[in-house]
VEXVO-399990 format. One record per residue (C-alpha): chain; y, z, x; residue in three letters; residue number from 0. Coordinates in steps of 0.1 Angstrom, whole numbers, plus 5000, padded with zeros to 4 digits. Layout:
BEGIN
SITE  c    c2    c3    c1    r    k
SITE  A     Y     Z     X  Ala  NUM
...
# end
This chain:
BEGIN
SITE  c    c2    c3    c1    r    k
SITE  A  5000  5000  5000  Unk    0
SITE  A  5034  4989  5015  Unk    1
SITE  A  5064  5015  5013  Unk    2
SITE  A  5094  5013  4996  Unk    3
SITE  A  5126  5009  5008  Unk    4
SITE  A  5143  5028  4982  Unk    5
SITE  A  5132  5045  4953  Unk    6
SITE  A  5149  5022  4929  Unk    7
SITE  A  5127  4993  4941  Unk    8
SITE  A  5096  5019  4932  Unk    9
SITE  A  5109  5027  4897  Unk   10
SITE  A  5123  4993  4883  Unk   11
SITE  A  5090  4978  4877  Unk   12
SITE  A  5078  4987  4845  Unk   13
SITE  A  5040  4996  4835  Unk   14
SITE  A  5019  4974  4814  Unk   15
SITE  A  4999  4993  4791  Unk   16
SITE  A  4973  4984  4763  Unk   17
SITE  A  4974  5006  4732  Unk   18
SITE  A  4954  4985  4710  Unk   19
SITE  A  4936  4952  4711  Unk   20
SITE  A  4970  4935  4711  Unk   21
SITE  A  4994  4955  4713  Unk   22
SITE  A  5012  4964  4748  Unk   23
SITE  A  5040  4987  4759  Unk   24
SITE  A  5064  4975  4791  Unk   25
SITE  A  5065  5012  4801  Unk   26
SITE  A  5100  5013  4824  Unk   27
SITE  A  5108  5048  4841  Unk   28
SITE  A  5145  5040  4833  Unk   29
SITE  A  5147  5000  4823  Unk   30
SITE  A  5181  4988  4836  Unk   31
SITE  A  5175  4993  4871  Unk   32
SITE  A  5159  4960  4879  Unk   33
SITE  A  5185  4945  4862  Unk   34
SITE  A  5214  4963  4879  Unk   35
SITE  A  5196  4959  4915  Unk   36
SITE  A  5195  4919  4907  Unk   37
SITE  A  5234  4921  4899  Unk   38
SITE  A  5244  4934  4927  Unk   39
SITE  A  5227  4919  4951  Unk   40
SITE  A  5237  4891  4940  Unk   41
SITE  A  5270  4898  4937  Unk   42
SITE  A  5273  4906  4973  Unk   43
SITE  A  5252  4870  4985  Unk   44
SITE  A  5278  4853  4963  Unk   45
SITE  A  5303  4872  4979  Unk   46
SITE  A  5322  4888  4948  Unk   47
SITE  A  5320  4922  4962  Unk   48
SITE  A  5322  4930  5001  Unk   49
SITE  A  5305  4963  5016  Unk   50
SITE  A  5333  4987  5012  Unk   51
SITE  A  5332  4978  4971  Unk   52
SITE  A  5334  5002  4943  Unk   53
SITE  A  5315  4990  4912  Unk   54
SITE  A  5332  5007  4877  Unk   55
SITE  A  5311  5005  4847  Unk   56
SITE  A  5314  5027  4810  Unk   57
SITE  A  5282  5039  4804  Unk   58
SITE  A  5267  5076  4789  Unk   59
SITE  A  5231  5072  4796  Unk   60
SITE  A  5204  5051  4818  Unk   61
SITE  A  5224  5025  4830  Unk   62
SITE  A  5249  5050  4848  Unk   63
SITE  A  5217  5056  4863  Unk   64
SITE  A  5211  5025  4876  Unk   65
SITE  A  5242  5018  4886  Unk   66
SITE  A  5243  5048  4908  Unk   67
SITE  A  5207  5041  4922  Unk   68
SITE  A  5220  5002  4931  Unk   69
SITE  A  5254  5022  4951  Unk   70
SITE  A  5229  5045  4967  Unk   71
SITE  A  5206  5016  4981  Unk   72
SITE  A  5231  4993  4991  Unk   73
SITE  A  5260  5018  5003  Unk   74
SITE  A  5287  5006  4976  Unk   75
SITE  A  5306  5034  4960  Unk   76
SITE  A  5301  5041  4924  Unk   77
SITE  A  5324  5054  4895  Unk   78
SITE  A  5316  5061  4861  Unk   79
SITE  A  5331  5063  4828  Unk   80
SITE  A  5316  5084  4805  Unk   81
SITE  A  5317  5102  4771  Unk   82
SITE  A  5310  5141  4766  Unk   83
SITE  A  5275  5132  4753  Unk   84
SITE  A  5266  5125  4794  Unk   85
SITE  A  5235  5151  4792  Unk   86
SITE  A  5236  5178  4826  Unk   87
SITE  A  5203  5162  4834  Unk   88
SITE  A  5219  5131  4841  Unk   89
SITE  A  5252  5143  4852  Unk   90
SITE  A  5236  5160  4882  Unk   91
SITE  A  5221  5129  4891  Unk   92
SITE  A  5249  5108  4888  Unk   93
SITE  A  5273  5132  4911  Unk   94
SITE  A  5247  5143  4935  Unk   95
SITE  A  5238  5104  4941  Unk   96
SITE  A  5276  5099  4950  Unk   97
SITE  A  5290  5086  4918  Unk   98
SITE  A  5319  5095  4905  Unk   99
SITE  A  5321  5105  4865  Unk  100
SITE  A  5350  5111  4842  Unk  101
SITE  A  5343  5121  4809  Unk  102
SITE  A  5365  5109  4776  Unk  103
SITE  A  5375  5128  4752  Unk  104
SITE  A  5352  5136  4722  Unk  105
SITE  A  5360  5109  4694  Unk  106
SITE  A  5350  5110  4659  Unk  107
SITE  A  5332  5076  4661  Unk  108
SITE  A  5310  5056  4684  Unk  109
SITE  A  5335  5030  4680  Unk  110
SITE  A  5365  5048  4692  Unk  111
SITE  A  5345  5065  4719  Unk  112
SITE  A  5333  5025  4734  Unk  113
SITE  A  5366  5016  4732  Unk  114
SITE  A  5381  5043  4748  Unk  115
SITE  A  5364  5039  4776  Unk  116
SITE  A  5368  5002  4775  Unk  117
SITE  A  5405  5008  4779  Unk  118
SITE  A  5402  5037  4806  Unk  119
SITE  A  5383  5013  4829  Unk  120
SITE  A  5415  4989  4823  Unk  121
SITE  A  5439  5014  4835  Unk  122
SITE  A  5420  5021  4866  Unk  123
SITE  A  5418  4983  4871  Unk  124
SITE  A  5447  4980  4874  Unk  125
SITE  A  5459  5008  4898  Unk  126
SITE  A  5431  4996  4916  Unk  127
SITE  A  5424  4959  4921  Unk  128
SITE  A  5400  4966  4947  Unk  129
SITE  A  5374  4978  4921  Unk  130
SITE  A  5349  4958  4906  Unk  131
SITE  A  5338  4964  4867  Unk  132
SITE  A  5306  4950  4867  Unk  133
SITE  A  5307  4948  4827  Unk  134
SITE  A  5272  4955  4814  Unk  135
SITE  A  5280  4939  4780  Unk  136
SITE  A  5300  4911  4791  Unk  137
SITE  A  5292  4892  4825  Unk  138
SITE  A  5252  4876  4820  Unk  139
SITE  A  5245  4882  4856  Unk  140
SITE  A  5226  4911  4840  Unk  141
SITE  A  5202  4889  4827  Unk  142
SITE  A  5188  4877  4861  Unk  143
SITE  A  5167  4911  4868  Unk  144
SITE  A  5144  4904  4840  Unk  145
SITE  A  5125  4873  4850  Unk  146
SITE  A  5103  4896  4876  Unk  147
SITE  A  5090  4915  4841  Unk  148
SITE  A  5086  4885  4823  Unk  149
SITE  A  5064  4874  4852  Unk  150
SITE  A  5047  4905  4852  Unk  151
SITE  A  5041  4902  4812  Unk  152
SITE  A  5028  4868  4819  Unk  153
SITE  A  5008  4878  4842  Unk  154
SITE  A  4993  4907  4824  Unk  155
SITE  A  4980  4888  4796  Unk  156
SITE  A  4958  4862  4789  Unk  157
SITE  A  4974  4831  4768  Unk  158
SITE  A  4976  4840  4732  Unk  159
SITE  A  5009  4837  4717  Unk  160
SITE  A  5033  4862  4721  Unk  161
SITE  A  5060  4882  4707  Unk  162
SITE  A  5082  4904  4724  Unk  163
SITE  A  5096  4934  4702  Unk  164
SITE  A  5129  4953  4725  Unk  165
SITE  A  5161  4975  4712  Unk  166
SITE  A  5192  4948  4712  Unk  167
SITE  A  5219  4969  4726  Unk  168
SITE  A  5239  4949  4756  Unk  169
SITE  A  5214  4919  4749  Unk  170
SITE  A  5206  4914  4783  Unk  171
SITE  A  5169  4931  4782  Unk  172
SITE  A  5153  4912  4753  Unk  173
SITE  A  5181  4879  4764  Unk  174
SITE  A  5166  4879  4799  Unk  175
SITE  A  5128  4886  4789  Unk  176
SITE  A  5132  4858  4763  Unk  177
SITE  A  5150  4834  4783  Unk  178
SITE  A  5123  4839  4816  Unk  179
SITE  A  5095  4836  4789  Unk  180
SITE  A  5099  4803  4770  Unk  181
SITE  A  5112  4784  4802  Unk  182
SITE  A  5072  4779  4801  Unk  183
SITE  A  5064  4787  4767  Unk  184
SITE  A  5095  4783  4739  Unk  185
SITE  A  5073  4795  4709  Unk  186
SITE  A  5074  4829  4724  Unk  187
SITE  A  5093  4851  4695  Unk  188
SITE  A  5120  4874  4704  Unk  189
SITE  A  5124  4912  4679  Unk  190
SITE  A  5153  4924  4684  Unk  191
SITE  A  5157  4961  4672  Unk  192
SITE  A  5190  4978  4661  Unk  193
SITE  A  5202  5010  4649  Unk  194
SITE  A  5217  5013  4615  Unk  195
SITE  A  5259  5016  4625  Unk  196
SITE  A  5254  4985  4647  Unk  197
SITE  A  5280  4959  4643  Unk  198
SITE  A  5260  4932  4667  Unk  199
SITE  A  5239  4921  4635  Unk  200
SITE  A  5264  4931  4611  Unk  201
SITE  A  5252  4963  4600  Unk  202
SITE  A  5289  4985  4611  Unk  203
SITE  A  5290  4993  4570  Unk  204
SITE  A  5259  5011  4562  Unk  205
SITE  A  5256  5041  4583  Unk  206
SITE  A  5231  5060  4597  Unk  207
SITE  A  5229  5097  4582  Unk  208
SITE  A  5209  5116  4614  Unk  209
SITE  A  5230  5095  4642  Unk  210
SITE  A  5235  5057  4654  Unk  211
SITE  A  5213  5052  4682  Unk  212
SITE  A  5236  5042  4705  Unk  213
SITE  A  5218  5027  4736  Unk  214
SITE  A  5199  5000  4714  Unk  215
SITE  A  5233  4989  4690  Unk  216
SITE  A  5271  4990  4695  Unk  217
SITE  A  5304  4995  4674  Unk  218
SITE  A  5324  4969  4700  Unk  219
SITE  A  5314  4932  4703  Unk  220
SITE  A  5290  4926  4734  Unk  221
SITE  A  5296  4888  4746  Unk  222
SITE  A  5261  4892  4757  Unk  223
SITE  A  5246  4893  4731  Unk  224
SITE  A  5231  4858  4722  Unk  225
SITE  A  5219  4859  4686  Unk  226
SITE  A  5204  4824  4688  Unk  227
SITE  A  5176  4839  4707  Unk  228
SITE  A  5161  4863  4682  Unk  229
SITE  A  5138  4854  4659  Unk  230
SITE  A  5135  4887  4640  Unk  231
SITE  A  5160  4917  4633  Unk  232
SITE  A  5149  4952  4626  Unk  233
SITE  A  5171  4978  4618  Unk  234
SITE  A  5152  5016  4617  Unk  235
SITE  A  5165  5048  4609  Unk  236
SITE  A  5168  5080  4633  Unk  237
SITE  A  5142  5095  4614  Unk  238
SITE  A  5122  5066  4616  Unk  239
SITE  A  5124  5062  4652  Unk  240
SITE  A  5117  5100  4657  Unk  241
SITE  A  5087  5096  4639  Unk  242
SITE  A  5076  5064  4659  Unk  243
SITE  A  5087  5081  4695  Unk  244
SITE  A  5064  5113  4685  Unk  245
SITE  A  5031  5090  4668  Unk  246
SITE  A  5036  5075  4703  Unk  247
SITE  A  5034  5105  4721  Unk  248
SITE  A  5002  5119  4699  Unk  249
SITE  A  4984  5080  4695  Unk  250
SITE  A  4986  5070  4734  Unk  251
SITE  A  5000  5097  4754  Unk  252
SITE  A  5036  5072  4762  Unk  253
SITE  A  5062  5101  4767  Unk  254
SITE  A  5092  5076  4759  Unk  255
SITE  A  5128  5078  4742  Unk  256
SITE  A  5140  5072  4709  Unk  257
SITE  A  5144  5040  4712  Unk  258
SITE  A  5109  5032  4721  Unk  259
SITE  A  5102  5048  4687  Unk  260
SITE  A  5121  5024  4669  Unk  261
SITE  A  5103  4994  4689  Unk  262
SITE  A  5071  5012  4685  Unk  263
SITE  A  5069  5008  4649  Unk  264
SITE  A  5080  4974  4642  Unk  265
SITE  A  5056  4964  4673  Unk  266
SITE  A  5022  4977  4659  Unk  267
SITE  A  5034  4965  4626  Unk  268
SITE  A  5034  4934  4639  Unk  269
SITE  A  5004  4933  4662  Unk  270
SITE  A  4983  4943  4629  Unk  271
SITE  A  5002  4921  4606  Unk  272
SITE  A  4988  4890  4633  Unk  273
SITE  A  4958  4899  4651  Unk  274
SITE  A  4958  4861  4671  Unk  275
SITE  A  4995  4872  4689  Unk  276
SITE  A  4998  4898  4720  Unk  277
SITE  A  5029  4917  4707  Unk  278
SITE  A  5045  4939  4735  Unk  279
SITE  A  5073  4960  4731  Unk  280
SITE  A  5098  4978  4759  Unk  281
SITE  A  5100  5012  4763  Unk  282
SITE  A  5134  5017  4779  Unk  283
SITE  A  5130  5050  4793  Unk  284
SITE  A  5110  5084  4788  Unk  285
SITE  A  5115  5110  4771  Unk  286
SITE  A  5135  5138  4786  Unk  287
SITE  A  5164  5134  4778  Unk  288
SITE  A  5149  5136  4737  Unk  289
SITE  A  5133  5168  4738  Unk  290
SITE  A  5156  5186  4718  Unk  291
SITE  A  5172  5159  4697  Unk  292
SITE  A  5140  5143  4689  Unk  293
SITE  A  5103  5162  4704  Unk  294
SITE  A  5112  5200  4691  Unk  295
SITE  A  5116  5181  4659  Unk  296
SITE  A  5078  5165  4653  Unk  297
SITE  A  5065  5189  4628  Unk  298
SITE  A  5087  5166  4603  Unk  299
SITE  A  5075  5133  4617  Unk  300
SITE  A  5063  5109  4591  Unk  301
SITE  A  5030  5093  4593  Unk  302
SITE  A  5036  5061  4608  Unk  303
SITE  A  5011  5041  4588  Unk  304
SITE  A  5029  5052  4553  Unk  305
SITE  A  5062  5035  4571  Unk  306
SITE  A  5069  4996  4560  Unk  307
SITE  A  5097  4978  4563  Unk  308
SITE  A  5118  4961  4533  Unk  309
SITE  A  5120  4923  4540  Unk  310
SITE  A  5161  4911  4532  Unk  311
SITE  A  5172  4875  4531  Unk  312
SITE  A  5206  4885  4539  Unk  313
SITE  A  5231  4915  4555  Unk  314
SITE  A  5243  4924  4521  Unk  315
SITE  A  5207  4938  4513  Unk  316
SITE  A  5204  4959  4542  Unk  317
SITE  A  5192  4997  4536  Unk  318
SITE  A  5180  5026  4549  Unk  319
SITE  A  5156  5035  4564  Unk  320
SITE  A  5139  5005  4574  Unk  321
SITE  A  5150  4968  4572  Unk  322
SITE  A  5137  4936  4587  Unk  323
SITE  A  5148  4898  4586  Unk  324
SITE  A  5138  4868  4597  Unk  325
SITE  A  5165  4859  4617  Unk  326
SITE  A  5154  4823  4628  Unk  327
SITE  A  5175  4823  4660  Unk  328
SITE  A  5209  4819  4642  Unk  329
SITE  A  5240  4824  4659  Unk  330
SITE  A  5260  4848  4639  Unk  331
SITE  A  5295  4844  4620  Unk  332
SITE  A  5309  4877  4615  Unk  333
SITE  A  5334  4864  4586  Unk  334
SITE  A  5308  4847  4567  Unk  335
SITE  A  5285  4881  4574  Unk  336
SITE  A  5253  4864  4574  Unk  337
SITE  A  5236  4846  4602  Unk  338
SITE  A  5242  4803  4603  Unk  339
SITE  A  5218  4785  4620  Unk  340
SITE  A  5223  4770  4651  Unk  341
SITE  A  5208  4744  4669  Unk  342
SITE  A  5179  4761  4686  Unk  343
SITE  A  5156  4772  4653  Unk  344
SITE  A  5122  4780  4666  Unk  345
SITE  A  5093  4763  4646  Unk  346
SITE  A  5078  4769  4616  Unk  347
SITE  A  5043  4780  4625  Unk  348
SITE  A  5057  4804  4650  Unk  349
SITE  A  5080  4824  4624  Unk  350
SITE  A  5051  4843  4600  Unk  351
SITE  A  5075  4856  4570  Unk  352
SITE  A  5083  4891  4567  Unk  353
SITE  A  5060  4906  4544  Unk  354
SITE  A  5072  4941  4521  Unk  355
# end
């Protein structure tokens, strides 16, 4: 076994692991890191950013992480812009790696929070020219990291078709996967999963009453989001996702975050619902920083295989706790509120219709 050079490149890989016949989980230790290493490496081979750069990003959870782990290997200096929710856990991390944090002020909404911190980072910009925002939700060189997984998933499974089941949030995860994935095979189908709260599928009016689940939606328009590439949308409900992240605990032993939840259950749903497709889902990070929120709370998980979906045909019928649509890799007009179709539908026979 050769050594590592830095324990980012031991923990960016994720683990594939079979929980049924066809189902699989992409197991990541904290996901963005492959993602964030690719960025800026290739930011400095491009030359963007020289050796003496300090890389600004907002972020309250793993991908301050990464972004602190990328300074760390490559010597860059780190700063981070933050809400209170940063947990100590992570904080500790974070300051003892190097970074720098600043924390905004508590805001009523995840919107105002985003945006807050949004307009800090343009403040320091522009005392600061010499700082580089590398823009998680905006600049696609994020989406490079992922064609190592997709290799990996490729190379994991034999050759039935597959579907690939991942939270939305900046888009880059499930965008990149996708994207790597039907450069060889473009009937792979791409589930996106969202929080109730989100505005990215146009679900900002319907809100969700535990909490929005941040890391996987957004209350601020993320350019890198491409909805063309989706084929499905699933939005699931805190509870839901609880229950999901603790039958995944009990079923297979996966110690993974709420957001795995979420993907969890719309996954096996749809492994079961087509035994003929591999359906693998991504389990962005474990489940530490959910033991209170989500873990001391699993004598009230639901039985996931009394959960179902209700199929919609459009926004306006979205509703708690668990909707799904056939999204049919639309782009998406936010003043018409429902999706129009683009030029990149996938086919017929690789869309099965949402059953109730």
């Amino acid at each position: 076994m050769s050594p590592h050079a830095h324990i980012a490149d031991a923990i960016k890989a994720p683990d594939l692991i079979r929980l049924e016949r066809n189902l699989y989980v992409a197991r990541f230790e904290t996901m963005k890191v492959y993602s964030t290493l690719a960025a800026v490496q290739g930011l400095l081979d491009s030359g963007r950013i020289g050796p003496e750069a300090t890389l600004i990003d907002s972020s309250s959870g793993i991908y301050a992480y990464a972004l602190a782990l990328a300074c760390h290997k490559f010597g860059l200096k780190c700063h981070i812009v933050g809400s209170k929710t940063v947990d100590r856990t992570l904080m500790l991390q974070l300051r003892i790696l190097g970074a720098t944090v600043e924390q905004v002020e508590p805001q009523p909404t995840l919107k105002l929070d985003q945006s807050l911190r949004v307009a800090r980072i343009r403040e320091l910009l522009a005392a600061d020219p010499n700082l580089h925002w590398m823009q998680q939700y905006h600049d696609d060189i994020h989406y490079d990291g992922y064609a190592p997984v997709a290799a990996q998933i490729v190379a994991g499974l034999d050759c039935a078709p597959l579907s690939v089941v991942g939270g939305v949030g900046s888009g880059c995860s499930t965008g990149g996967l996708a994207r790597a994935l039907r450069a060889a095979e473009p009937g792979v189908q791409l589930i996106g999963v969202q929080p109730f709260g989100s505005m990215t599928f146009g679900c900002q009016h319907l809100e969700d009453p535990g909490i929005i689940i941040a890391g996987i939606g957004s209350s601020i328009p993320f350019r890198n989001v491409r909805h063309a590439l989706y084929d499905q949308v699933h939005w699931v409900s805190f509870d839901y996702g609880l229950s999901g992240a603790v039958a995944l605990l009990r079923e297979h032993a996966v110690f993974a975050g709420l957001s795995s939840g979420c993907c969890y259950l719309v996954a096996r749903r749809e492994a079961r619902r087509d035994p003929q497709r591999n359906v693998v889902f991504l389990a962005a990070d474990t489940g530490h920083r959910y033991v209170e929120g989500v873990f001391a709370e699993y004598e009230r998980a639901l039985d996931p295989d009394a959960l179902a979906p209700v199929a919609i045909e459009s926004l306006q019928q979205l509703q708690l706790p668990w909707s799904a649509m056939a999204w049919g890799r639309a782009d998406f007009d936010p003043a018409r509120f429902e999706p129009v179709a683009s030029g990149c539908v996938a086919p017929a026979t690789a869309e099965p219709a949402l059953a109730h």
